[in-house]
C-alpha positions in Angstrom: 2.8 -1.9 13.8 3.3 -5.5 12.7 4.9 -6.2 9.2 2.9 -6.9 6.1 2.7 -10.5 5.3 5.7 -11.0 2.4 3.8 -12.4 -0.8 5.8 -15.0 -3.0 6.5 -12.3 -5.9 8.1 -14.2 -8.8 9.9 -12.9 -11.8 8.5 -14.1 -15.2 9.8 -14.1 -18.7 6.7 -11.8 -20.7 7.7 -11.7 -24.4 10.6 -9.9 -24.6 10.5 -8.3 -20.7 9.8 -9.6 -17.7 7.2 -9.4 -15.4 6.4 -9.6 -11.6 3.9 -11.9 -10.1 2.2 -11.9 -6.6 0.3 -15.4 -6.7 -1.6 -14.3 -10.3 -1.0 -10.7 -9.6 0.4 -8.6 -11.5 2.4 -5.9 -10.2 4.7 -4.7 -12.3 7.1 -5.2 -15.7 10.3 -4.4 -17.1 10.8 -3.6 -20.6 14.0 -3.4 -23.2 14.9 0.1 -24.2 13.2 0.7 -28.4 16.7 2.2 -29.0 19.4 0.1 -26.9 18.6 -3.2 -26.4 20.9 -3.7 -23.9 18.9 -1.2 -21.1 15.7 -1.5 -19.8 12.9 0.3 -18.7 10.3 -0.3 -15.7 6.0 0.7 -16.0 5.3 3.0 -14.1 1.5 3.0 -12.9 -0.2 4.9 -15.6 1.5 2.8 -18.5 4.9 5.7 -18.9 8.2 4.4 -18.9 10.8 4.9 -16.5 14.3 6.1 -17.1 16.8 4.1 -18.8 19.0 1.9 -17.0 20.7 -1.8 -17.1 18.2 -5.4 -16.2 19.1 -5.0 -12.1 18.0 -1.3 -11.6 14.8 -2.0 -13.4 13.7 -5.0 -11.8 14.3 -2.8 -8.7 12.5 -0.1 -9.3 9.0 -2.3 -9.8 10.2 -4.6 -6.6 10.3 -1.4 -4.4 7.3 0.1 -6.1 5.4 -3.5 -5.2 6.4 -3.5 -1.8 5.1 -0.1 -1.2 1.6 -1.3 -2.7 1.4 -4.4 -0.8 2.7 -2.0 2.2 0.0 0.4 1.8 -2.7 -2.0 1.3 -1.1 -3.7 4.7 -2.1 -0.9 6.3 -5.3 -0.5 4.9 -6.6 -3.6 6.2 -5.5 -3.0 9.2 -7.5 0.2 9.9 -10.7 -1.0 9.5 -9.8 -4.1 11.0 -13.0 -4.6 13.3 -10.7 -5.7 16.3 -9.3 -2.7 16.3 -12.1 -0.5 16.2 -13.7 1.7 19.0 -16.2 0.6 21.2 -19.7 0.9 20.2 -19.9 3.7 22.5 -18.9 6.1 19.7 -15.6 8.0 20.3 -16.3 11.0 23.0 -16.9 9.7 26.7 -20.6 10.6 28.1 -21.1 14.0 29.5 -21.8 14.3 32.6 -25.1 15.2 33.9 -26.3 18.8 34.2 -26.4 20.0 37.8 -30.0 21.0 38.5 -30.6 25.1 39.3 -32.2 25.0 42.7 -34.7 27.8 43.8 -34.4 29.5 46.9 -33.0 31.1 49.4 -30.0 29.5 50.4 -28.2 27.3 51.8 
């Protein structure tokens, strides 16, 4: 399978955090810690937190959650992709023909 096309993904500063861009997508942030200010936390997709851990650990955990996204939706595309579909023909090959009984006596 071919590789997904690589999107420009950008850090940005957000506030206090940071956040990761695709184009104007958004897909994914890093937060500081309410407690320590020096450790950080990553979003996960339902808006929890991820464990503790220092600026470079968090920004990767959202870059490798955003390449399995884009990965996923890679993929996606590409299976109803209508080059790649099956002919109109449907997906079973054409029985063949019933043999006809014959009446009679012999051969």
């Amino acid at each position: 399978m071919n590789n997904p096309p690589i999107p420009n993904l950008s850090w940005r500063r957000d506030g206090r955090g940071w956040l990761l861009l695709a184009g104007r997508r958004r897909m994914g942030r890093v937060i500081p810690d309410f407690n320590r200010p020096d450790m950080w936390r990553s979003t996960k997709s339902r808006g929890e937190y991820s464990d503790i851990g220092n600026l470079s650990w968090s920004k990767n955990a959202v870059l490798v959650g955003a390449e399995l996204e884009l990965a996923f939706e890679h993929r996606q595309r590409a299976a109803i992709d209508p080059r790649k579909c099956l002919e109109n023909g449907g997906l079973f090959r054409p029985r063949a023909r019933p043999l006809s009984k014959t009446t009679g006596g012999g051969r």
